[in-house]
N, C-alpha and C positions, 0 to 999 in steps of 0.2 A: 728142211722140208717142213710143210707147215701140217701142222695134223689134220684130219680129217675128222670130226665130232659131230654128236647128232644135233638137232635141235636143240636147243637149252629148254630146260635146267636139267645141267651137269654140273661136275667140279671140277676143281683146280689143284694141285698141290702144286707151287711155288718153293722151289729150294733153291738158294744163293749160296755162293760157298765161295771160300777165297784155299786154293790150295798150299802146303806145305812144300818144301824141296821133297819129299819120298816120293816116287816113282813105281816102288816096285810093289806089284802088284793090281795097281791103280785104274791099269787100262782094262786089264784082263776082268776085274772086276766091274770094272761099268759097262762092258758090253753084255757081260750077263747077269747083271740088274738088267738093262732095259730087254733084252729075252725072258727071264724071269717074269717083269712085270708085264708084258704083253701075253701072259699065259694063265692071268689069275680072272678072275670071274669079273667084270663092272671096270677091266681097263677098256680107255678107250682111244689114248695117243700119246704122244710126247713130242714135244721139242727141246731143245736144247742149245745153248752156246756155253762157249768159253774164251773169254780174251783176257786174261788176269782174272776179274769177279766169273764166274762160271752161272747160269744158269737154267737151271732145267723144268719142265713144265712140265707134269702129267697130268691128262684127265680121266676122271674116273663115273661112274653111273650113281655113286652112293657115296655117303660118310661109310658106311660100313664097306665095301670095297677099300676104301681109303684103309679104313681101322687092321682089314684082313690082309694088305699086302703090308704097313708098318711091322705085322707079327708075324709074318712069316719067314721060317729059319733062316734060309741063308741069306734073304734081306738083313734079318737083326745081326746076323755075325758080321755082315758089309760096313751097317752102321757101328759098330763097336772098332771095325778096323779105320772107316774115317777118323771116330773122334780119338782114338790113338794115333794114327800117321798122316792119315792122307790131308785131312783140313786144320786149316789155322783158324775156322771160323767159320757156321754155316746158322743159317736162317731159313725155317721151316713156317710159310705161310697156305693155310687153306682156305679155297673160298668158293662161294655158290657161284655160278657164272648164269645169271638169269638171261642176256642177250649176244648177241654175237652178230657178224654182219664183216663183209673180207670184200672182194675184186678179185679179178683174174684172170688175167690175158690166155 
């Protein structure tokens, strides 16, 4: 589904990730990551895929919204469980999203 965001200027957090063979745990946790992050102050959508490279899209109201869901607890235990099992490789890009512009049947 494609997210629903306000006018720009928002953000973006870009995350690619190549996963590991570990499983356990994996799903259970990314569903409540993206519960988590839809309950913190300045979220305002996500998309996602995964077909081997994985990647997932949040936007957010602020840098600092960004800053406040990277520190929060059991996001940071999430991320300590990725870079231990779950990814072989992940790339963390942010960006200003100044315009936007979609279609829609």
């Amino acid at each position: 589904m494609i997210a629903k965001t306000p006018p720009p200027p928002y953000y973006a957090v870009i995350f690619s990730s190549l996963r590991t063979d570990v499983e356990a745990g994996y799903h259970d946790t990314a569903l409540r990551m993206l519960e988590l992050a839809a309950e913190q102050p300045g979220y305002l959508g996500v998309e996602g895929v995964r077909e081997g490279l994985g990647i997932t899209i949040s936007y957010w109201e602020s840098l600092d919204a960004i800053r406040n869901w990277k520190q929060q607890s059991e996001h940071l235990v999430a991320q300590q469980k990725g870079r231990s099992d779950w990814y072989a490789a992940y790339k963390t890009r942010i960006c200003k999203v100044e315009r936007d512009y979609g279609f829609e049947k």
